[in-house]
Biotite code that builds the C-alpha atoms (Angstrom):
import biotite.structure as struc

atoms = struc.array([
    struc.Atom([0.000, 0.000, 0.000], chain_id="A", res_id=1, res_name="UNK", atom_name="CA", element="C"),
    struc.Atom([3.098, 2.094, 0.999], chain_id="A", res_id=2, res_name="UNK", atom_name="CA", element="C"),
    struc.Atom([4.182, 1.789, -2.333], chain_id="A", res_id=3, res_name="UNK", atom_name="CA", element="C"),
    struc.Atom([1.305, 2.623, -4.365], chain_id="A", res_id=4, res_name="UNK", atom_name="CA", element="C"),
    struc.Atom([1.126, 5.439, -2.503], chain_id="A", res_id=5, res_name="UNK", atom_name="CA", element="C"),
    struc.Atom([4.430, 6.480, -3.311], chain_id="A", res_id=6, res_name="UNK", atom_name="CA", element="C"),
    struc.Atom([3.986, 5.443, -7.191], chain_id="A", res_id=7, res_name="UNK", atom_name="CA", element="C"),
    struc.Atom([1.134, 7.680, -7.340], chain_id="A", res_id=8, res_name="UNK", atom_name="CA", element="C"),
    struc.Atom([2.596, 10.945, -5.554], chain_id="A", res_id=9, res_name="UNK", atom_name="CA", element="C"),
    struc.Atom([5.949, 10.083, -8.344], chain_id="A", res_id=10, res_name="UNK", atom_name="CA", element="C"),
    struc.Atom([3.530, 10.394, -10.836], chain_id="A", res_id=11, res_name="UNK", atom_name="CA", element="C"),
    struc.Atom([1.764, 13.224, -9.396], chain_id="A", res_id=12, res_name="UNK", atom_name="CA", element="C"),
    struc.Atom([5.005, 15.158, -9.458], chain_id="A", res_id=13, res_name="UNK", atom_name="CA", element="C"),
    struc.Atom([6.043, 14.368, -12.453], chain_id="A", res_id=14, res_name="UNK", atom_name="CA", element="C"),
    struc.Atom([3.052, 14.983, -14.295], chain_id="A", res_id=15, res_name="UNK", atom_name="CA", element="C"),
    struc.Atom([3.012, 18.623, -12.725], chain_id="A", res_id=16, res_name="UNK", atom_name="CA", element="C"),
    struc.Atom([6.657, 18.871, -13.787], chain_id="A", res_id=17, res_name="UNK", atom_name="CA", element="C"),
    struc.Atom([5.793, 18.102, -17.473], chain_id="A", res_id=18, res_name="UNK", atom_name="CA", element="C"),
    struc.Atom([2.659, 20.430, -17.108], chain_id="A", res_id=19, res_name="UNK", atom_name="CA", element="C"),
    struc.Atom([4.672, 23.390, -15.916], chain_id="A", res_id=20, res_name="UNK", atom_name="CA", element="C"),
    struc.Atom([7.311, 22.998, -18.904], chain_id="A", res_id=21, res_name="UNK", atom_name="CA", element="C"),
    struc.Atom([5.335, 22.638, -21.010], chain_id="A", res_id=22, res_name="UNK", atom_name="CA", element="C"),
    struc.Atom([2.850, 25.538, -19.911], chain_id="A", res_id=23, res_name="UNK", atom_name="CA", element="C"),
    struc.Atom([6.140, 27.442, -19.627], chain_id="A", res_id=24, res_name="UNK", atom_name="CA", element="C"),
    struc.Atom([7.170, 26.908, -23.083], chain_id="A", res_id=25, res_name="UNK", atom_name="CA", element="C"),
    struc.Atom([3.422, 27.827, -24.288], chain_id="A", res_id=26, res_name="UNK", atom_name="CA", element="C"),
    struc.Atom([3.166, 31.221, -22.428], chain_id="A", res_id=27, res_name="UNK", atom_name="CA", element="C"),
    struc.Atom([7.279, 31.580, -24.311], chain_id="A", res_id=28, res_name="UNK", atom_name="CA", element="C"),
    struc.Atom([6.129, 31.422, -27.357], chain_id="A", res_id=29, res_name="UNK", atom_name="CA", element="C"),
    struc.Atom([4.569, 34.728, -27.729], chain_id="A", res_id=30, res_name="UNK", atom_name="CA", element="C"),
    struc.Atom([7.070, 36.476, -25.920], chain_id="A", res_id=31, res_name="UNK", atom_name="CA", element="C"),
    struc.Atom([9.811, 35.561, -28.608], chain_id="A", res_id=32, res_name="UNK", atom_name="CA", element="C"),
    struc.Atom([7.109, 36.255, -31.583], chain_id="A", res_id=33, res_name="UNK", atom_name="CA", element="C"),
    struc.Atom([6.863, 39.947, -30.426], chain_id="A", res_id=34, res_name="UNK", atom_name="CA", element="C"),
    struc.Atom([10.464, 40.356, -29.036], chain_id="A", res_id=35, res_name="UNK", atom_name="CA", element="C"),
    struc.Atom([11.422, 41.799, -32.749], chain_id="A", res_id=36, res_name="UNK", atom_name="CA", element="C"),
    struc.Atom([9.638, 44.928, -33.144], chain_id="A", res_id=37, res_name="UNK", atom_name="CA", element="C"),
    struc.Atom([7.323, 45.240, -35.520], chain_id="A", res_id=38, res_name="UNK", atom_name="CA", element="C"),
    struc.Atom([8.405, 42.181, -36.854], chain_id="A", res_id=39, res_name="UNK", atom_name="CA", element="C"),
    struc.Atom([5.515, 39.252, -35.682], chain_id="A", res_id=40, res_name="UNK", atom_name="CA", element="C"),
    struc.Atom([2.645, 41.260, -36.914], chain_id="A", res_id=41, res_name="UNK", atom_name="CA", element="C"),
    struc.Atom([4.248, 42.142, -40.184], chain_id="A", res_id=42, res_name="UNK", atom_name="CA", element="C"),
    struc.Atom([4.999, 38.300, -40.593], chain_id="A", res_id=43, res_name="UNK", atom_name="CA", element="C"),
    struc.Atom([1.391, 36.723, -40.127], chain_id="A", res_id=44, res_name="UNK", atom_name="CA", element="C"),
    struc.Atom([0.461, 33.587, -38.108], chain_id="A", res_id=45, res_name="UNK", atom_name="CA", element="C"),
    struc.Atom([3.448, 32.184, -37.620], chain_id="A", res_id=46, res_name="UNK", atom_name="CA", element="C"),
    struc.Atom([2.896, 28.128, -36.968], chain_id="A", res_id=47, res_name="UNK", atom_name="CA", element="C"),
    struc.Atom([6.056, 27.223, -36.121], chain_id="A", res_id=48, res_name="UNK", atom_name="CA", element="C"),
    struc.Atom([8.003, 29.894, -33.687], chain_id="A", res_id=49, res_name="UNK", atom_name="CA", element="C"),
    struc.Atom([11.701, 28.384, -34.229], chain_id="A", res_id=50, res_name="UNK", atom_name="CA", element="C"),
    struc.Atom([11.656, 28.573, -37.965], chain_id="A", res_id=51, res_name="UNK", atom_name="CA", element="C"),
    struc.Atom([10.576, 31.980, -38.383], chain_id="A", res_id=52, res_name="UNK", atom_name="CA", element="C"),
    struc.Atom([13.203, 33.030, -34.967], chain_id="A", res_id=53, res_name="UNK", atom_name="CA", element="C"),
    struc.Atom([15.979, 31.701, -37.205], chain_id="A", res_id=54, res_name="UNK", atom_name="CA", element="C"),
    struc.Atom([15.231, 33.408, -40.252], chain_id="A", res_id=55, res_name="UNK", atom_name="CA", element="C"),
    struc.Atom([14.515, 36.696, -38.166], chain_id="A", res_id=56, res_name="UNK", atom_name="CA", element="C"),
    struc.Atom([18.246, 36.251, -36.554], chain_id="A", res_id=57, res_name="UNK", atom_name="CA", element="C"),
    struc.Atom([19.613, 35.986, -40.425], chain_id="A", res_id=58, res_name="UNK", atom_name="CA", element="C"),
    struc.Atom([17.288, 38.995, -41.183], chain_id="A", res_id=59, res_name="UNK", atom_name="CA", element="C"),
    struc.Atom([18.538, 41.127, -38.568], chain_id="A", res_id=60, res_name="UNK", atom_name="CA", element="C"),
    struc.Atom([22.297, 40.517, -39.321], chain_id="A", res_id=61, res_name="UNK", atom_name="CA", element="C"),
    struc.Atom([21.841, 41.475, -43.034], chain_id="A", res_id=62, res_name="UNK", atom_name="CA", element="C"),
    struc.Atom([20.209, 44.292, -42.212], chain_id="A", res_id=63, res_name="UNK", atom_name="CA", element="C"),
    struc.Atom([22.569, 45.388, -39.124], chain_id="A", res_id=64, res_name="UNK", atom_name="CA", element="C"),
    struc.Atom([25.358, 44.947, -41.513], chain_id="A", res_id=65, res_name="UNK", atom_name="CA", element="C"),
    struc.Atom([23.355, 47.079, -44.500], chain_id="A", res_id=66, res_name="UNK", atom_name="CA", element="C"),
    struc.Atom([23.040, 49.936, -42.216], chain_id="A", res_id=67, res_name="UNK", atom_name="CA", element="C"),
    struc.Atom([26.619, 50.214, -41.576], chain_id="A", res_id=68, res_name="UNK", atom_name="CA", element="C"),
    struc.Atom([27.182, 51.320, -44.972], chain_id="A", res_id=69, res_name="UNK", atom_name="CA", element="C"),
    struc.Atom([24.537, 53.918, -44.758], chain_id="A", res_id=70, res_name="UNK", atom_name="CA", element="C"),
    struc.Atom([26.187, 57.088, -46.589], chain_id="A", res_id=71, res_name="UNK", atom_name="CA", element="C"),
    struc.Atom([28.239, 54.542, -49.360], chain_id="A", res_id=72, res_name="UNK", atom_name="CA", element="C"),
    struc.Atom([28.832, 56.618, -52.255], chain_id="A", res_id=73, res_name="UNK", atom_name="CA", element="C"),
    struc.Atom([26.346, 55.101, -55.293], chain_id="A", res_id=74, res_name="UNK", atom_name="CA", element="C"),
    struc.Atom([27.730, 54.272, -58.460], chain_id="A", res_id=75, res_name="UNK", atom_name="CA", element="C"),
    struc.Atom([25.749, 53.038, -61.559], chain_id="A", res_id=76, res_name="UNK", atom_name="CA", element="C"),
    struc.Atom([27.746, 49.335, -62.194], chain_id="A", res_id=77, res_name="UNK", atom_name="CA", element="C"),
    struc.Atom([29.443, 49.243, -59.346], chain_id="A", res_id=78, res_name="UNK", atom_name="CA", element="C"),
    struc.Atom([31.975, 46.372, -58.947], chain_id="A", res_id=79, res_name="UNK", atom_name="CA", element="C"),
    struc.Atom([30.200, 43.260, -57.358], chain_id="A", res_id=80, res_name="UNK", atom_name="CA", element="C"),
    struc.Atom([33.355, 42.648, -55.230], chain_id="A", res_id=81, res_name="UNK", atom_name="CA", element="C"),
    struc.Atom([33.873, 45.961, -53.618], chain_id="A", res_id=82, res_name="UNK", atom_name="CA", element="C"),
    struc.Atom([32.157, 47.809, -50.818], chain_id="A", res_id=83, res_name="UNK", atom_name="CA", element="C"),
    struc.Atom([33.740, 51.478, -51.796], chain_id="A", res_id=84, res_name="UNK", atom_name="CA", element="C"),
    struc.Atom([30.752, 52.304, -53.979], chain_id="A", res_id=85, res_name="UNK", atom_name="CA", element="C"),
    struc.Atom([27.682, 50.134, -54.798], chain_id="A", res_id=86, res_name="UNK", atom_name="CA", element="C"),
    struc.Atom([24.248, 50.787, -56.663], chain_id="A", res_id=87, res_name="UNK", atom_name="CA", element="C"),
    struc.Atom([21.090, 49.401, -55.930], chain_id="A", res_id=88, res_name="UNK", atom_name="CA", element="C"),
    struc.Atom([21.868, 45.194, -56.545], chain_id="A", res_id=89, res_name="UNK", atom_name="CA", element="C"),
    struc.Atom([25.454, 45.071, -55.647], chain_id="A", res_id=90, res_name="UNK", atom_name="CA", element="C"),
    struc.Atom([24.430, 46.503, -52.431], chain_id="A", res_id=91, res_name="UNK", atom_name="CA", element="C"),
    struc.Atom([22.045, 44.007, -51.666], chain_id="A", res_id=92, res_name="UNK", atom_name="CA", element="C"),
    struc.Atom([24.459, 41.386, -53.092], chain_id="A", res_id=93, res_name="UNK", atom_name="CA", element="C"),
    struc.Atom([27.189, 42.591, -51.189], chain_id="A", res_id=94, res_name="UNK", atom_name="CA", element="C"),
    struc.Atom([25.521, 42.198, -47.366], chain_id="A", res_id=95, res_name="UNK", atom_name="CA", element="C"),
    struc.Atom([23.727, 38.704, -48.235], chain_id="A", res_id=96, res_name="UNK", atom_name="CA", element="C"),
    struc.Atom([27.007, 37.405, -49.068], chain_id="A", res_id=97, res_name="UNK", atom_name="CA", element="C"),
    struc.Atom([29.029, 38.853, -46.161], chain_id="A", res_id=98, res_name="UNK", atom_name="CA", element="C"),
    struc.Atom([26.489, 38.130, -43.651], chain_id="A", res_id=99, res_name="UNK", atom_name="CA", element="C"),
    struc.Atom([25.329, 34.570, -44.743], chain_id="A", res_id=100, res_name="UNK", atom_name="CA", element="C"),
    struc.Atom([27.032, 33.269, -47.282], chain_id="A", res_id=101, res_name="UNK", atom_name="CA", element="C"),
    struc.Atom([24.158, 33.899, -49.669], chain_id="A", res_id=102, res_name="UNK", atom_name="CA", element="C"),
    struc.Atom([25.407, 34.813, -53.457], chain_id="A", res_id=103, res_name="UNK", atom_name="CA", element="C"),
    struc.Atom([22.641, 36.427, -54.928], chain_id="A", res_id=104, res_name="UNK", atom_name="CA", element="C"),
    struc.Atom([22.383, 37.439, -58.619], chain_id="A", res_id=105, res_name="UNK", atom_name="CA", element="C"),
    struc.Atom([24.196, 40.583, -60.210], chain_id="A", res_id=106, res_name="UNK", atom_name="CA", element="C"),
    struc.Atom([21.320, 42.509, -61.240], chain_id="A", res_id=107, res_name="UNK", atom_name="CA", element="C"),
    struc.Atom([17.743, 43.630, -59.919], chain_id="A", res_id=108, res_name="UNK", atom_name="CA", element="C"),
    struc.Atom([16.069, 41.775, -62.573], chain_id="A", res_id=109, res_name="UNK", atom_name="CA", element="C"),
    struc.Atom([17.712, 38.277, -61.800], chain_id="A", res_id=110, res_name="UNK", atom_name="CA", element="C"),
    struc.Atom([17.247, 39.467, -57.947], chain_id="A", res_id=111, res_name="UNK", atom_name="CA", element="C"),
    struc.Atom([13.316, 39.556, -58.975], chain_id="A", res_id=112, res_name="UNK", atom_name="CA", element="C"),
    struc.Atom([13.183, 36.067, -60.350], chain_id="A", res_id=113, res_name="UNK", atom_name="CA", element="C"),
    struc.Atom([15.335, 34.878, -57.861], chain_id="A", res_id=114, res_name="UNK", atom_name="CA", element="C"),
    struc.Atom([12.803, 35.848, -55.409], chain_id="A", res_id=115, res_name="UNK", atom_name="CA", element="C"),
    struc.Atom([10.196, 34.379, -57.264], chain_id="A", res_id=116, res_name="UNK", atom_name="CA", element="C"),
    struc.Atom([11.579, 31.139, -57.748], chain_id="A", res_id=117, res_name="UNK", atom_name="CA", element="C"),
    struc.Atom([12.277, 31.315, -53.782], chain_id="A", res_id=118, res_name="UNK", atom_name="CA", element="C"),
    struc.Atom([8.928, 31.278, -52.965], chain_id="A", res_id=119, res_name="UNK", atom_name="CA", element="C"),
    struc.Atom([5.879, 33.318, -52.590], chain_id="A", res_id=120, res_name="UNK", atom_name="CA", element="C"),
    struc.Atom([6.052, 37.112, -53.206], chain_id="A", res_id=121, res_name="UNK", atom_name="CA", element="C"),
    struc.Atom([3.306, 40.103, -52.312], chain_id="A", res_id=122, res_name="UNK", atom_name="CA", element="C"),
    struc.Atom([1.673, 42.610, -54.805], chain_id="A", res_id=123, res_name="UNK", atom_name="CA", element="C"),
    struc.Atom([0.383, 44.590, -51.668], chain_id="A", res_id=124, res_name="UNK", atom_name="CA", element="C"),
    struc.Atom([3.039, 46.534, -49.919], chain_id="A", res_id=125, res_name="UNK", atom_name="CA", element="C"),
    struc.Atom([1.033, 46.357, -46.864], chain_id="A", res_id=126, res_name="UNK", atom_name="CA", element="C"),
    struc.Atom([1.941, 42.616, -46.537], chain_id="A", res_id=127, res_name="UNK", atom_name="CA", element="C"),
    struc.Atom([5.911, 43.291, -46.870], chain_id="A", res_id=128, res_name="UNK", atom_name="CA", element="C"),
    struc.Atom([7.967, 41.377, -44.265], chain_id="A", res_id=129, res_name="UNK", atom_name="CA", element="C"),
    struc.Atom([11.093, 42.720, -42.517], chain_id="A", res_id=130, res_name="UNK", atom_name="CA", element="C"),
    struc.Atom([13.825, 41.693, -44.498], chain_id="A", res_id=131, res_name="UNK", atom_name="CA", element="C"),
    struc.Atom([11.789, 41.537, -47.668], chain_id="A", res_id=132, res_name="UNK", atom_name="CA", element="C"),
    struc.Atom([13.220, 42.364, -51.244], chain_id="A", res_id=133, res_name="UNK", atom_name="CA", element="C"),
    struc.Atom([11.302, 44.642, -52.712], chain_id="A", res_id=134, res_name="UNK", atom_name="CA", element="C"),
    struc.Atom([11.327, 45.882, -56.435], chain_id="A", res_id=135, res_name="UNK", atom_name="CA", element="C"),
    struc.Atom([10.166, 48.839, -58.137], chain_id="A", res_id=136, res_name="UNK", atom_name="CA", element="C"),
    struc.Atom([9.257, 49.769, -61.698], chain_id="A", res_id=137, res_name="UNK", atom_name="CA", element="C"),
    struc.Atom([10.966, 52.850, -63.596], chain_id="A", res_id=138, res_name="UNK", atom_name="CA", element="C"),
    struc.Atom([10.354, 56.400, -62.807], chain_id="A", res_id=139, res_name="UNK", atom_name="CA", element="C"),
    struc.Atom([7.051, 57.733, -64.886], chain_id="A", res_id=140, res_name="UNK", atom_name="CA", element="C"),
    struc.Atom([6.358, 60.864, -62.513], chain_id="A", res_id=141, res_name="UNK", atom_name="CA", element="C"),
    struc.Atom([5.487, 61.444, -58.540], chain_id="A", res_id=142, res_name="UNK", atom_name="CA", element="C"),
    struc.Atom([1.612, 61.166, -58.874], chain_id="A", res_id=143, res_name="UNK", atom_name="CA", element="C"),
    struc.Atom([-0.844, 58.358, -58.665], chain_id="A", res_id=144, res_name="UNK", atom_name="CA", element="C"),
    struc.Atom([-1.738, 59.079, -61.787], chain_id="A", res_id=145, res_name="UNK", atom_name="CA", element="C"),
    struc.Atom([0.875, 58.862, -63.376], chain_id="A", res_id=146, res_name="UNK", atom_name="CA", element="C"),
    struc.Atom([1.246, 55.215, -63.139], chain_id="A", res_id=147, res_name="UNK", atom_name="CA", element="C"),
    struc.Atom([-2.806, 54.642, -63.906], chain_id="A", res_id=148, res_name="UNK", atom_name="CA", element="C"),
    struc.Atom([-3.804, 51.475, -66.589], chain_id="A", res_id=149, res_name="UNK", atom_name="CA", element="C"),
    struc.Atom([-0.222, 49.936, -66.033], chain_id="A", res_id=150, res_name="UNK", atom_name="CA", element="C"),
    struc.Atom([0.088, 46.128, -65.917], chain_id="A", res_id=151, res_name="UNK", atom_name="CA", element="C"),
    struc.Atom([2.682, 46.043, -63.122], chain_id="A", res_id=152, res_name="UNK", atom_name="CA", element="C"),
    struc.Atom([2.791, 42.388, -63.938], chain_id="A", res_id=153, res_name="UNK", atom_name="CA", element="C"),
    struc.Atom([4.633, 43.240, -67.347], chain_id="A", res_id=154, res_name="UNK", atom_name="CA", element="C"),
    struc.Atom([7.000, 45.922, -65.947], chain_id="A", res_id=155, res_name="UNK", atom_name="CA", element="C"),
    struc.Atom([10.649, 45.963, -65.739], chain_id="A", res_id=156, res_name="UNK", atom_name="CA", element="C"),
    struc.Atom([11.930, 46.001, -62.648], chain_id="A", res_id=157, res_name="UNK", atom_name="CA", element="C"),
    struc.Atom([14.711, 48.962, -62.560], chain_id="A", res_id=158, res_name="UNK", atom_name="CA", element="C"),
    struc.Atom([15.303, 49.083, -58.558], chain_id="A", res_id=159, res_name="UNK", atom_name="CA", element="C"),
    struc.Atom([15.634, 46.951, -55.895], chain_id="A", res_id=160, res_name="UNK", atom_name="CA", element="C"),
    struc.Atom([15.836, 47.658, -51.421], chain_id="A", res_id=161, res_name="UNK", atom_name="CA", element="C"),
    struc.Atom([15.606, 45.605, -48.196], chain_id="A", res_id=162, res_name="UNK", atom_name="CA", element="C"),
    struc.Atom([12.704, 46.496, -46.430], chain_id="A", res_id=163, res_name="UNK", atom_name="CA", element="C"),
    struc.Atom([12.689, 47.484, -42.624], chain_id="A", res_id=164, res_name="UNK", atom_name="CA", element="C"),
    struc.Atom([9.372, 47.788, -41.709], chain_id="A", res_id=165, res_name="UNK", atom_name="CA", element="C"),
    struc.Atom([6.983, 50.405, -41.146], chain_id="A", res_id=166, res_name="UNK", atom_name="CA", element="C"),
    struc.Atom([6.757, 51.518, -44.463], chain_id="A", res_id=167, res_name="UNK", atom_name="CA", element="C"),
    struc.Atom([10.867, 51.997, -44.898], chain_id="A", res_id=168, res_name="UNK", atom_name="CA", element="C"),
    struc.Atom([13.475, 50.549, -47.010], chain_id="A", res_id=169, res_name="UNK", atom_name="CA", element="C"),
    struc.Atom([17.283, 50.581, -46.729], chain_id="A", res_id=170, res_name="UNK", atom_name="CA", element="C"),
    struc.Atom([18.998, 50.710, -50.417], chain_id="A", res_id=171, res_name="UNK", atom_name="CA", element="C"),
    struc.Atom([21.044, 53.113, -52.308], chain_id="A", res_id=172, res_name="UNK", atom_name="CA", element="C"),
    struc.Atom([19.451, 54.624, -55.772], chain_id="A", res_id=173, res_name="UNK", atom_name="CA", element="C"),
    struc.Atom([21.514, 58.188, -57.110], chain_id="A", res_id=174, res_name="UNK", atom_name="CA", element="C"),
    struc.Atom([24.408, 60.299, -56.256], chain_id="A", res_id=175, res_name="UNK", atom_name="CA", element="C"),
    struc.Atom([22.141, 63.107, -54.916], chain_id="A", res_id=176, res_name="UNK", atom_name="CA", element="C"),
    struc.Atom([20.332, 61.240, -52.752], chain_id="A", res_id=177, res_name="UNK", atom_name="CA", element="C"),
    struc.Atom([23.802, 60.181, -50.706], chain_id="A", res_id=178, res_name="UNK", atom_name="CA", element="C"),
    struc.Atom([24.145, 56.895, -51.247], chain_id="A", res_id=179, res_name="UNK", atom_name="CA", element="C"),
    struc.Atom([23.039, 54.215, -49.322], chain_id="A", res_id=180, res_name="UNK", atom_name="CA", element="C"),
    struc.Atom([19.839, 55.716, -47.471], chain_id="A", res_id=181, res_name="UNK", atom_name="CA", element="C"),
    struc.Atom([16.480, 54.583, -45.914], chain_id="A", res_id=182, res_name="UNK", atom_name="CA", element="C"),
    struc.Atom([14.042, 56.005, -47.258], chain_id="A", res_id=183, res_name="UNK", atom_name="CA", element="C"),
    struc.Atom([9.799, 56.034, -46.987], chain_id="A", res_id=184, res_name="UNK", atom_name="CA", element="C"),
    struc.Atom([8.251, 54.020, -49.428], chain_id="A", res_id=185, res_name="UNK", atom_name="CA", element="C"),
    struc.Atom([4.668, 54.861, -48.904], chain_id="A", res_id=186, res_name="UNK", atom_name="CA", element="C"),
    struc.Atom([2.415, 57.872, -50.091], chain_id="A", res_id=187, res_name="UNK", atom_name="CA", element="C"),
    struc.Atom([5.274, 58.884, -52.603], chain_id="A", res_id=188, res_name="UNK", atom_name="CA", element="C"),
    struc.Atom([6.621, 58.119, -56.128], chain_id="A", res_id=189, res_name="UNK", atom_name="CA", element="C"),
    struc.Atom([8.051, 54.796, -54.892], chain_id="A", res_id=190, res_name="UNK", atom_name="CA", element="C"),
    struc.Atom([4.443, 53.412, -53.846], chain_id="A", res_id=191, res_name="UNK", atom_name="CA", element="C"),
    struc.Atom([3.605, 54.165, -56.927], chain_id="A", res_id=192, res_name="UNK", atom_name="CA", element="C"),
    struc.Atom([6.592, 52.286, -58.575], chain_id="A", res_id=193, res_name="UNK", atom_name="CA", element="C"),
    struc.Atom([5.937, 48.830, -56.184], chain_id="A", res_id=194, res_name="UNK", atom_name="CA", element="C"),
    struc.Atom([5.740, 45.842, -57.960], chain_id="A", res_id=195, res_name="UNK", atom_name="CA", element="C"),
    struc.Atom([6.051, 43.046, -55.710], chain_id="A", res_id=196, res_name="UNK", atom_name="CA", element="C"),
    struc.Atom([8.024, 41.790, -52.205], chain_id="A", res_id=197, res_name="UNK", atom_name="CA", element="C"),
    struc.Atom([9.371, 38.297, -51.265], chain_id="A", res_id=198, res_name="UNK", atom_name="CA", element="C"),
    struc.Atom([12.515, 36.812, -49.332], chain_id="A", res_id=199, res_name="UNK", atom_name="CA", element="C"),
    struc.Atom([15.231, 35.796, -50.454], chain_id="A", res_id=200, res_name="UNK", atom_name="CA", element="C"),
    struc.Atom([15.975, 33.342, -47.685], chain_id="A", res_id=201, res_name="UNK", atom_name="CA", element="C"),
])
């Protein structure tokens, strides 16, 4: 009787013990969603919290690493293996590769089918992710209107940022503008210019 007794107060304890870990890891789930600002709303329902964590740590060190070079002279063609100058795709090129490893194609274009081929992309620029490559059309003005009856699904893409989040992306575009820059992407020409969004991870 002395035993049973004990058996069942082992099993007592250990079933509390499993409880509590596990209700411990439940209630740490959401914590480590919303540690990233901004970032677990702009990425959905998320079903599986470790996957998405370990993109977001890849995310964050390209984009730590992009914002070092924040003032980077631009340079139409820059040389893909140099940092002293960089336009819009070697840029992006450049801080894949020296963060993860990650070659990505030469030009903006090959960047955009890249992306494509990776995986899903967005047409609304209110579903962009952090870390998000996003592509633009060419310049046809800085109104609305301006860009009215164009098949954006026929457009070449000319231009090519990381996003951040809230609406702001880190890439480099002229001389005048100083380089590598963040800029706002929404209520301007460059809303206007959006094609589509996707990672390239």
């Amino acid at each position: 009787m002395k035993l049973l007794g004990l058996s069942i107060l082992a099993f007592g304890i250990a079933a509390a013990g499993s409880f509590g870990a596990s209700a411990g890891h439940a209630a740490a789930a959401p914590a480590a969603k919303f540690a990233d600002v901004g970032q677990a709303n702009e990425q959905g329902n998320i079903a599986n919290a470790a996957t998405p964590a370990a993109d977001s740590s890849k995310i964050e060190q390209v984009i730590a690493e992009g914002m070092k070079y924040k003032g980077t002279p631009y340079e139409f063609g820059a040389d893909r293996e140099s940092d002293a100058a960089f336009d819009c795709s070697s840029f992006l090129r450049w801080i894949f590769r020296e963060t993860l490893g990650v070659t990505l194609p030469g030009d903006s274009r090959a960047q955009g089918d890249y992306v494509k081929n990776n995986g899903s992309v967005v047409t609304d620029i209110g579903q962009l992710k952090r870390g998000d490559l996003v592509f633009f059309m060419e310049y046809k003005g800085g109104d609305e209107a301006d860009y009215a009856g164009i098949d954006k699904s026929s457009e070449r893409i000319t231009h090519v940022g990381i996003y951040l989040g809230d609406g702001n992306l880190l890439h480099t575009y002229s001389v005048e503008s100083g380089g590598v820059t963040v800029t706002s992407i929404v209520g301007n020409s460059w809303e206007h210019r959006f094609l589509f969004g996707g990672s390239a991870l």
